[in-house]
C-alpha positions as a Markdown table, in Angstrom:
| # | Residue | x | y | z |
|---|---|---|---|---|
| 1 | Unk | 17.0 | 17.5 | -75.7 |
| 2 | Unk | 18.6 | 17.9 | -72.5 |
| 3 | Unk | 21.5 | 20.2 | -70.7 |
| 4 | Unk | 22.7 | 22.6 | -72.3 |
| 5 | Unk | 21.2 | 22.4 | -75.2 |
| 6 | Unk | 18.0 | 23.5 | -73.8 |
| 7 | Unk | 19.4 | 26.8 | -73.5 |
| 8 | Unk | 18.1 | 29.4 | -76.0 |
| 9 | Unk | 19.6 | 32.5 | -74.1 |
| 10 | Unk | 22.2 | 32.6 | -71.6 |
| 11 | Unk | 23.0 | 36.2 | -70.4 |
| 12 | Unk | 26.1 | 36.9 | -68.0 |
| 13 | Unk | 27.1 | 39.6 | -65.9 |
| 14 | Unk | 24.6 | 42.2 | -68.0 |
| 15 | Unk | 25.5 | 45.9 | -67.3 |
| 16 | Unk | 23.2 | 49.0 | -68.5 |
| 17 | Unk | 23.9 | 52.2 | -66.5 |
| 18 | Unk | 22.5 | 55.7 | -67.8 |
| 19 | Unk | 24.7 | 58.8 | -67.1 |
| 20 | Unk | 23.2 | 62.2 | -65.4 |
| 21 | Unk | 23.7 | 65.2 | -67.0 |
| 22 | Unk | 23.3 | 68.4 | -65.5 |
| 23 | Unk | 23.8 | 72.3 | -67.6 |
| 24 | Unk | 23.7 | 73.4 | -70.9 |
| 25 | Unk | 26.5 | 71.8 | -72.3 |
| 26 | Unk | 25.2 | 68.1 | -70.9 |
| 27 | Unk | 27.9 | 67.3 | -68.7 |
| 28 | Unk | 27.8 | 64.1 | -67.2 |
| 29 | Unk | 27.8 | 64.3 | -62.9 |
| 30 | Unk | 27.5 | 60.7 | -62.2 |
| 31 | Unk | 25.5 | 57.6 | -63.3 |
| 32 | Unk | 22.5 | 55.8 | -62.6 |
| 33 | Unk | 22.8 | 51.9 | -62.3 |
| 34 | Unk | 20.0 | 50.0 | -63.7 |
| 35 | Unk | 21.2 | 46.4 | -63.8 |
| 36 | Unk | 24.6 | 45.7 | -62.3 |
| 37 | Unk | 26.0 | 41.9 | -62.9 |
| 38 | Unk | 22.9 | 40.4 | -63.4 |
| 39 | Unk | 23.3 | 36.7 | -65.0 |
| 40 | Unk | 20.1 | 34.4 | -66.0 |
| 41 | Unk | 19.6 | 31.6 | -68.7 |
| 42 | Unk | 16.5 | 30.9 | -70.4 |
| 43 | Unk | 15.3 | 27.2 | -71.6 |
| 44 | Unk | 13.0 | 26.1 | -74.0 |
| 45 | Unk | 9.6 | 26.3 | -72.9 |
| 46 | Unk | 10.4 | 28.9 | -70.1 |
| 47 | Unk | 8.8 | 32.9 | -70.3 |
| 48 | Unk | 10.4 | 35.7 | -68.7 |
């Protein structure tokens, strides 16, 4: 195989922010970005 097909996962522009809470009642003050746009692509035969 060759190109794209090679390809078993292709992420793009992967977000995961957590939110701060602060209180009793949990309200959220601001986040915290963990990943922010990050874009990869696996191939066969690759690890990450």
């Amino acid at each position: 195989m060759n190109g794209n097909n090679d390809i078993l996962l292709d992420v793009r522009n992967l977000r995961k922010h957590f939110p701060i809470t602060e209180g009793f009642m949990k309200r959220v003050v601001g986040q915290v970005k963990a990943v922010d746009g990050v874009s990869f692509s696996i191939k066969r035969q690759e690890t990450l």
